[in-house]
C-alpha positions in Angstrom: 29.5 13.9 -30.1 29.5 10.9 -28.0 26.3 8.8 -27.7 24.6 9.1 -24.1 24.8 5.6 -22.9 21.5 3.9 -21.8 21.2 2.6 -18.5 19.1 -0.2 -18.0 17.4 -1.0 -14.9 15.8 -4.9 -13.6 12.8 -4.0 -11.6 12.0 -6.6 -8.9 8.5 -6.8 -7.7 6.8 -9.8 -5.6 3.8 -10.2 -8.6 3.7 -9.1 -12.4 2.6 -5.5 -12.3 0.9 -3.2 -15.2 2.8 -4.2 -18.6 4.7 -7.0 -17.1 0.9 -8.5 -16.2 0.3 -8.3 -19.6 3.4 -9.2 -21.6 3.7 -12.3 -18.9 0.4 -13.5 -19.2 0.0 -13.5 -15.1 -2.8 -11.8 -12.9 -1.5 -9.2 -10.4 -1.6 -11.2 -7.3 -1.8 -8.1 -5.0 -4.8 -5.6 -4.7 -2.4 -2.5 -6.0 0.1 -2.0 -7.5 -0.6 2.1 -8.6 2.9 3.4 -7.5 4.6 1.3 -9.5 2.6 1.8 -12.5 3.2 5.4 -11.7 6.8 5.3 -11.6 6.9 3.2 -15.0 4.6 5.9 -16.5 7.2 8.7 -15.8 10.3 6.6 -17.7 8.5 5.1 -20.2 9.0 7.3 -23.1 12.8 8.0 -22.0 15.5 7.3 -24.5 18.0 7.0 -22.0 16.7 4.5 -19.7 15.9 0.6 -20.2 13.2 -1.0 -17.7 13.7 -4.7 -17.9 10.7 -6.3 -15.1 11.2 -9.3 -12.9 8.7 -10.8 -10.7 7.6 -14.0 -9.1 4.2 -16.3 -9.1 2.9 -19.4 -7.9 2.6 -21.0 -11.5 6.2 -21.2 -12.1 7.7 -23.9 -10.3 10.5 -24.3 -7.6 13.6 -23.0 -9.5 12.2 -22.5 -12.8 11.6 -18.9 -14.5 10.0 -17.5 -17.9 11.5 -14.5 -20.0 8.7 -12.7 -22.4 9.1 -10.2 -24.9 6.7 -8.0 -26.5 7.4 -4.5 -28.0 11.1 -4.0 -27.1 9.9 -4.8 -23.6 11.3 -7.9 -21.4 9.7 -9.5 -18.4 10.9 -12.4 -16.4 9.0 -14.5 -13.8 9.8 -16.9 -11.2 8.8 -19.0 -8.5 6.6 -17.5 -5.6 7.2 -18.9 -2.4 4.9 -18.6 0.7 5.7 -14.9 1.0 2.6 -14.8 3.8 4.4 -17.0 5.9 7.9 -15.2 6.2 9.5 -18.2 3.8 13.5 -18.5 5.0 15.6 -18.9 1.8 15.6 -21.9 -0.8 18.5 -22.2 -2.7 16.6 -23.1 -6.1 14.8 -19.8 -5.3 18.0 -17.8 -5.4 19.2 -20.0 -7.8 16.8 -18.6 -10.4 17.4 -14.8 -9.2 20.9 -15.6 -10.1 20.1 -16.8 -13.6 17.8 -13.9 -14.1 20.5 -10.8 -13.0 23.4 -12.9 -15.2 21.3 -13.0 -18.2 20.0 -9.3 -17.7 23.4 -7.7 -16.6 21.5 -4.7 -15.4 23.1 -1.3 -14.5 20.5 -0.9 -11.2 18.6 -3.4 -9.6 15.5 -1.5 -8.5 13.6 -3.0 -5.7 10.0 -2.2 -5.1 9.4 -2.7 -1.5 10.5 -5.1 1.4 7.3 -7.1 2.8 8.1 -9.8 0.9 10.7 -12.9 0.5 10.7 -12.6 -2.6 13.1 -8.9 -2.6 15.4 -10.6 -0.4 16.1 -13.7 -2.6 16.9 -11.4 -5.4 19.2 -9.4 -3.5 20.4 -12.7 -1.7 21.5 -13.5 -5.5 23.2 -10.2 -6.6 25.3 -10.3 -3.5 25.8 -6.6 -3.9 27.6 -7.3 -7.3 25.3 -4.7 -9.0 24.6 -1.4 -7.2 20.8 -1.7 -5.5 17.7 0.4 -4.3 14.8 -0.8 -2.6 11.4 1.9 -2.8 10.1 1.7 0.5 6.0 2.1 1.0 5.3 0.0 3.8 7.4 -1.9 6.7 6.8 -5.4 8.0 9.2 -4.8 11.5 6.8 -1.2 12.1 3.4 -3.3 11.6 4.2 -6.3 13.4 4.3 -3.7 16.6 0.3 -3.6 15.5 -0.7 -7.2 14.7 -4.1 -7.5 13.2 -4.9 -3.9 14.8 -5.4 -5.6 18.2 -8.6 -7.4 16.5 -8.1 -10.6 18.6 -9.2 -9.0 22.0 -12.7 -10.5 23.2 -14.7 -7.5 22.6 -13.9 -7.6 19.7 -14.1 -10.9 18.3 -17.4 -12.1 19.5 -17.7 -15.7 17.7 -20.3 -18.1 18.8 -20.3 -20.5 16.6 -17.2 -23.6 16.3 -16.6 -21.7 12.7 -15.9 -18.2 14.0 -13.6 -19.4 17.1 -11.4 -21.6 14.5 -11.2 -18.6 11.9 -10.1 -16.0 14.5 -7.5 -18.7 15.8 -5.8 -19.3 12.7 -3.5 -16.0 12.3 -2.6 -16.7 16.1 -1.1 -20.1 14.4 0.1 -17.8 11.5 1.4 -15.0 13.7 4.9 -16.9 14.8 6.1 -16.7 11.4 6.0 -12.9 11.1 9.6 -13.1 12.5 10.6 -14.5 10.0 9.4 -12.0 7.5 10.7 -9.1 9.7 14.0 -11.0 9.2 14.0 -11.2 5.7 12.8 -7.1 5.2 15.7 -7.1 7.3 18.0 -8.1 5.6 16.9 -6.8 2.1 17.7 -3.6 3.5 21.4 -4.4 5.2 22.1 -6.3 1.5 21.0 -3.3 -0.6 22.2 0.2 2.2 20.2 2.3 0.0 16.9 3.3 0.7 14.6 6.3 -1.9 11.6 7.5 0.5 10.3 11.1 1.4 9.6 10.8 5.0 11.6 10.9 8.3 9.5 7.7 9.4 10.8 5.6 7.3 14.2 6.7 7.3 14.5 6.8 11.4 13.4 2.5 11.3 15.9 1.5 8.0 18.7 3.6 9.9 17.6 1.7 13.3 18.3 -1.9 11.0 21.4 -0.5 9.1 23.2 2.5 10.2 25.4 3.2 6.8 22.1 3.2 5.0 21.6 5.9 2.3 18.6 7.7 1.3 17.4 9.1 -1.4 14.2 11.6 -1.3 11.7 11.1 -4.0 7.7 11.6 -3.5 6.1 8.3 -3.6 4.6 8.1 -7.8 0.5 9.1 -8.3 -1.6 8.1 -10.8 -1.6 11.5 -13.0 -6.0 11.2 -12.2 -5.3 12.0 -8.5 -3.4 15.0 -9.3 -5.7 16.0 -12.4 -8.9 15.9 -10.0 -10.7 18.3 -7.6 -13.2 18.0 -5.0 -16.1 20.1 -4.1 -18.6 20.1 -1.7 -21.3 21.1 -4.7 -20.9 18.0 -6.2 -20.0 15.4 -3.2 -22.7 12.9 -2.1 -23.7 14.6 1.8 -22.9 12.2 4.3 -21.0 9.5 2.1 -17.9 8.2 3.8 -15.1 6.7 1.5 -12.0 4.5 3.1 -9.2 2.7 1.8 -9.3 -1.4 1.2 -8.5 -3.8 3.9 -9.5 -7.3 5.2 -6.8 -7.8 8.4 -7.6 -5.7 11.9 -4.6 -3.6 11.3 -6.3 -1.8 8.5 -8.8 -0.7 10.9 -12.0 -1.5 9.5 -13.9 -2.8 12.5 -13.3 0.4 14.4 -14.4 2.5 11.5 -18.0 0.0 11.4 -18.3 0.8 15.4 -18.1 5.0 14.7 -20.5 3.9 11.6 -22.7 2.4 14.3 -22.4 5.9 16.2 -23.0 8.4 13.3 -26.3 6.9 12.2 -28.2 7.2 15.2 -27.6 11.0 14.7 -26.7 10.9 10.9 -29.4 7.8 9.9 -28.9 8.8 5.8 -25.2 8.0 6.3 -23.5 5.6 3.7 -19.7 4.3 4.8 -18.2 3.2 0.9 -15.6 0.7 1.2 -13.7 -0.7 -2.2 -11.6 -4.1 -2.3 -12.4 -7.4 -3.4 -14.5 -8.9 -0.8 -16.8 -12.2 -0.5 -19.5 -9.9 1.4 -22.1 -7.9 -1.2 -24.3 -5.6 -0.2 -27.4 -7.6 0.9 -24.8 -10.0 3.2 -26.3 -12.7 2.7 -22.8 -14.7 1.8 -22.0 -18.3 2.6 -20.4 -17.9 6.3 -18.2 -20.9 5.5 -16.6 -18.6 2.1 -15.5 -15.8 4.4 -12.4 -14.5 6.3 -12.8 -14.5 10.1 -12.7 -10.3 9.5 -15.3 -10.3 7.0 -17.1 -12.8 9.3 -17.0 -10.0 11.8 -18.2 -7.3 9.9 -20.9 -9.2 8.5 -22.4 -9.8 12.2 -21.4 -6.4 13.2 -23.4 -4.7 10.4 -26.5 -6.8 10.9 -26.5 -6.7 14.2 -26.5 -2.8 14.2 -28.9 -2.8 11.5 -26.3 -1.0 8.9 -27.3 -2.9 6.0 -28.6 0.6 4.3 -25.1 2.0 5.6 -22.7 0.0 4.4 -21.6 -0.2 0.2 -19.4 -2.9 -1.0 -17.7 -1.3 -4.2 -15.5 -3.8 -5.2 -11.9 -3.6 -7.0 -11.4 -0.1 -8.2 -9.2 1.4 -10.9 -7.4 4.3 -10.4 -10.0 6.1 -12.3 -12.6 5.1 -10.2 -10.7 5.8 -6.8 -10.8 9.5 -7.8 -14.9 9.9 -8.7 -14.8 7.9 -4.6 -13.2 10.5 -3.8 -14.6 13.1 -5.5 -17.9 12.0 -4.1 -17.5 11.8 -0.4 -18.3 14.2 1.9 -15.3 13.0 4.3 -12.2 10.7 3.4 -11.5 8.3 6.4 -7.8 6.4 7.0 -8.6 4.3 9.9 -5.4 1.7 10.4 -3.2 1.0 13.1 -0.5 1.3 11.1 0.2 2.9 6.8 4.3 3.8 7.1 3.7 6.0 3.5 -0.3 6.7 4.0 -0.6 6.8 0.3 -4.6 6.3 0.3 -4.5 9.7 2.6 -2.2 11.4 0.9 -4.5 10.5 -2.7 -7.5 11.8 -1.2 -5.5 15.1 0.1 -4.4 15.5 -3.3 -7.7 15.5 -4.3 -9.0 17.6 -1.9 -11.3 15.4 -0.2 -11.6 16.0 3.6 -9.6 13.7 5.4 -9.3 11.9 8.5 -6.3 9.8 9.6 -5.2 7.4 12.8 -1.8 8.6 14.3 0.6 6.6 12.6 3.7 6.4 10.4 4.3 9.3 8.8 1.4 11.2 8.8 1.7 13.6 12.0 4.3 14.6 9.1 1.8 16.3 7.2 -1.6 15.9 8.6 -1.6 19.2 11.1 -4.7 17.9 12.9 -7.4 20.7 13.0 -6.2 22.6 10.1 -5.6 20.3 7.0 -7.3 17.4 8.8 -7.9 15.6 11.9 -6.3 12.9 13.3 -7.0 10.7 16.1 -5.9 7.9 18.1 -7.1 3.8 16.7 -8.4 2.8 19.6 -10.7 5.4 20.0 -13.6 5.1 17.5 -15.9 7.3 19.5 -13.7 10.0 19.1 -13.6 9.2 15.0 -17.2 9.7 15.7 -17.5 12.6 16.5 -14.9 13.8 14.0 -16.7 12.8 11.3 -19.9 14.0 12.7 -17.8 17.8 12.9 -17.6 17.5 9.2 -20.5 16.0 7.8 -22.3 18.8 10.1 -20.2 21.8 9.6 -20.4 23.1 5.6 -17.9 26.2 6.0 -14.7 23.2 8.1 -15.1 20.8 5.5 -14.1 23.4 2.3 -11.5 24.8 4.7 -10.2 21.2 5.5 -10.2 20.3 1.8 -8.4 23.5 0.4 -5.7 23.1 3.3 -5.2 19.3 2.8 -5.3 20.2 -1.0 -2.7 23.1 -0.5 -0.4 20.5 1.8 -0.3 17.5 -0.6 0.1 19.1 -3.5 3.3 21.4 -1.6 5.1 18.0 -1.3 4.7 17.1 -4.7 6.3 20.9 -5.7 9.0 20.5 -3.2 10.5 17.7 -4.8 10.0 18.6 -8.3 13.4 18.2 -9.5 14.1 15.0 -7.8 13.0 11.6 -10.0 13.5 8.5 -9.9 15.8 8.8 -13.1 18.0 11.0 -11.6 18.4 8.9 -8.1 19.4 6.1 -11.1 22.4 8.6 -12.2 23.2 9.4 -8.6 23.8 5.8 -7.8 25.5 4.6 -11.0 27.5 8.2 -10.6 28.5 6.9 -7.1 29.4 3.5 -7.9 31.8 4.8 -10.8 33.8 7.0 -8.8 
């Protein structure tokens, strides 16, 4: 009997993730991470399949790269350019994403996500000598319709002091390169014409940039604790609010502290939980010359409406420690302007949290608002409000909410059962050799 031959697979992410972290000896740069680590999880102990990881950093120098091994598994690293700014190409840079695909000869490049220079360089490189896929979460051209969550508007940017004013100005000055990065997401996706998602969203934009793209449907990886976990309104904390992590107006923090503001004055007991890495701690007393201009914000915002008792700081949190957030608030909330995948919503659905989302990206594709959840549109925090108000007030919609948004998310997950990311790898090779 023949052998079944081994396909192996680069993986290109913009930072070291999970085992290539550790084998590399280089922090995560990023503040996630999870789907990949996911993904990994599910091919790990497959005979059949070869994960090789590459990623970049901003210790190894301009056209330079490192190759570890440890335990049968390989991880390269290269050069990180100033992926914030929308970096056009450098020839040492794809230089060194050359070097890296020769010397691997992989079967599959896999590319995780497009917000970066970093996927374009390596494609850039291949030159669509090795068949490629790009895993699409988020989408640089959808967000940069929803720039820093129309933040800079003066009601909502209040700055007295010289500090402030030159802190809110700066992403002005950084906002003409975004362009530049829509450009690049760009043309990762015309370079690789193959796209794995499981929405319409997403597949409606990458069709609008490339109109021979192909798609492959495949449920975006969760941590196996999101789908293990259940919540109940027995053993919630009454009136916590959990949220996802973000420092940038588009993540929508500032209109989720003004329906804070609104809930205590009828709810005064109520505590907003919001994880991340930030410079503000709980008591706020931070150096103001430390902070972001948005955590500048929020600092004056929360004293000023005397929400100090309101507001927790959790810090980084582990997958692990996600779900117990989860599992102990009384009402999920995803306030952004923009989340193309939603994956924070769709973790707390799984879990069976109570949610509450923004109108955006895919969501209105299964959020039915008023029977698994309730939506609402950004700009209107009052009307968040009172939404959260509804639930934290009403025992009997919250358990129907949760065990409908329960019901949904896990649906999704059973309708695409028998599609992985393995067998999108066949499909693709399968293509390319006939």
């Amino acid at each position: 009997m023949q052998e079944k031959k081994k396909i192996k697979v680069l993986w290109i992410t913009t930072s070291p993730t999970g085992v290539a972290s550790r084998i590399l000896h280089i922090a995560n740069a990023g503040s996630s991470g999870g789907w990949v680590l996911s993904a990994y999880d599910s091919l790990k102990d497959r005979e059949d399949v070869e994960i090789v990881f590459a990623s970049s950093s901003k210790s190894i120098a301009r056209g330079k790269m490192i190759k570890r091994t440890e335990s049968g598994i390989t991880a390269y690293c290269t050069h990180l350019g100033r992926v914030s700014f929308g970096v056009r190409p450098h020839r040492e840079d794809i230089a060194a994403w050359k070097a890296i695909i020769d010397e691997v000869r992989p079967d599959l490049i896999h590319v995780w996500g497009t917000e970066t220079s970093v996927q374009r360089d390596a494609l850039l490189a291949n030159g669509n000598r090795i068949p490629s896929v790009i895993f699409i979460q988020g989408l640089i051209g959808i967000h940069n319709h929803y720039q820093d969550g129309y933040f800079f508007s003066k009601e909502n940017a209040p700055y007295r002091s010289l500090l402030g004013r030159m802190k809110s100005i700066i992403p002005h000055l950084k906002s003409r390169y975004f362009r530049n990065q829509i450009a690049s997401e760009q043309t990762a996706i015309r370079m690789s014409g193959r796209i794995i998602t499981d929405n319409q969203f997403t597949r409606d934009y990458c069709s609008s940039v490339y109109r021979e793209c192909k798609f492959y449907s495949c449920p975006l990886p969760v941590n196996a604790a999101f789908l293990e976990a259940s919540w109940s309104l027995e053993a919630c904390k009454r009136h916590q609010i959990f949220t996802l992590f973000g420092l940038s107006g588009s993540k929508g923090m500032h209109q989720l502290l003004k329906a804070l503001a609104l809930v205590e004055k009828r709810i005064p007991d109520v505590k907003l939980v919001m994880p991340g890495p930030t410079r503000l701690k709980d008591e706020l007393r931070s150096n103001p010359l430390t902070l972001k201009y948005y955590e500048l914000w929020m600092q004056r915002f929360i004293v000023k409406n005397a929400l100090e008792k309101n507001v927790v700081f959790a810090g980084k949190l582990s997958a692990e420690e996600m779900v117990e957030q989860i599992r102990g608030c009384n009402v999920y909330v995803m306030p952004s302007a923009m989340e193309v995948h939603a994956g924070s919503l769709r973790e707390a659905m799984l879990v069976g949290a109570p949610s509450i989302s923004t109108y955006c990206g895919s969501v209105p594709e299964f959020v039915k608002s008023g029977e698994n959840g309730f939506m609402y549109r950004y700009e209107d925090y009052e009307i968040l409000a009172e939404r959260i108000m509804l639930v934290l007030g009403d025992d009997s919609l919250a358990r129907e909410m949760a065990q409908r948004g329960r019901a949904t998310s896990r649906a999704m997950f059973d309708d695409h059962k028998d599609e992985s990311i393995y067998g999108i790898y066949l499909a693709i090779i399968g293509e390319q050799a006939s």
